[in-house]
Steps between C-alpha positions, in 0.01 A plus 500: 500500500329496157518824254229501247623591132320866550836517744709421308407676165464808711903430582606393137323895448677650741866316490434571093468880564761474694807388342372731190507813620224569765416849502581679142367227258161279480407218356184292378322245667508322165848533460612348904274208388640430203839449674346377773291244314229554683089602414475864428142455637614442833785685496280831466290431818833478681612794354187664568518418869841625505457794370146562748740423808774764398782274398441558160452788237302423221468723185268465232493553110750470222843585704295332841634209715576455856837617717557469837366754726779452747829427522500117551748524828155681605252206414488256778442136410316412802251796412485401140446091609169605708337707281547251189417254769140446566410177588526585944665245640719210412375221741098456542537239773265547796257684266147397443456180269105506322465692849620309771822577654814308552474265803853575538466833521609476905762264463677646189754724483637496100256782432664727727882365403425546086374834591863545737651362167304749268591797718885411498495437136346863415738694749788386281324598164399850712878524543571497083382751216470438112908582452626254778256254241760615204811262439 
């Protein structure tokens, strides 16, 4: 499976928070992309998403930042992976090419096993929260 770089900056935010105290203090977006070395620019839409779904508290203003707005044992990766996630589904086969379908559409049978695949892959992420993430 494939995580886009939304996925994974929305992890860097959260493992970041993390390990610096989760709750009490906050941080900037500038500031986790400066040690992150990564575009501010994006970095805010993530955080912006993050802190729409819950999983993030953002303040604004002088003193503002962002914190955690749970306790990362009670941020589940698999949750966090599909809503950063939202390109559907990994495998296209058997889908419509310039609107005809695949004439192996009868006879094939990886759709269904990289979907199997998919589906095993996310129960073990469903199965691990930001802290298990922490080394």
């Amino acid at each position: 499976m494939h995580l886009t770089l939304r996925t994974d900056y929305a992890f860097r935010v959260l493992i970041h928070l993390a390990r610096h105290g989760h709750t009490q203090n906050r941080m900037t977006v500038r500031h986790i992309a400066e040690r992150h070395n990564i575009s501010h620019n994006h970095l805010v839409k993530v955080v912006n998403d993050l802190c729409h779904h819950g999983l993030l508290v953002g303040t604004r203003g002088r003193n503002g930042g962002v914190s955690l707005a749970r306790s990362p044992k009670d941020i589940n990766v698999g949750h966090v992976i599909r809503l950063m996630e939202t390109e559907g589904e990994v495998m296209t086969g058997c889908a419509p090419l310039q609107g005809r379908p695949c004439i192996l559409a009868d006879a094939c049978r990886l759709r269904h096993l990289t979907r199997q695949a998919t589906d095993a892959f996310m129960a073990i992420l469903d199965g691990m929260s930001v802290h298990d993430l922490l080394s």
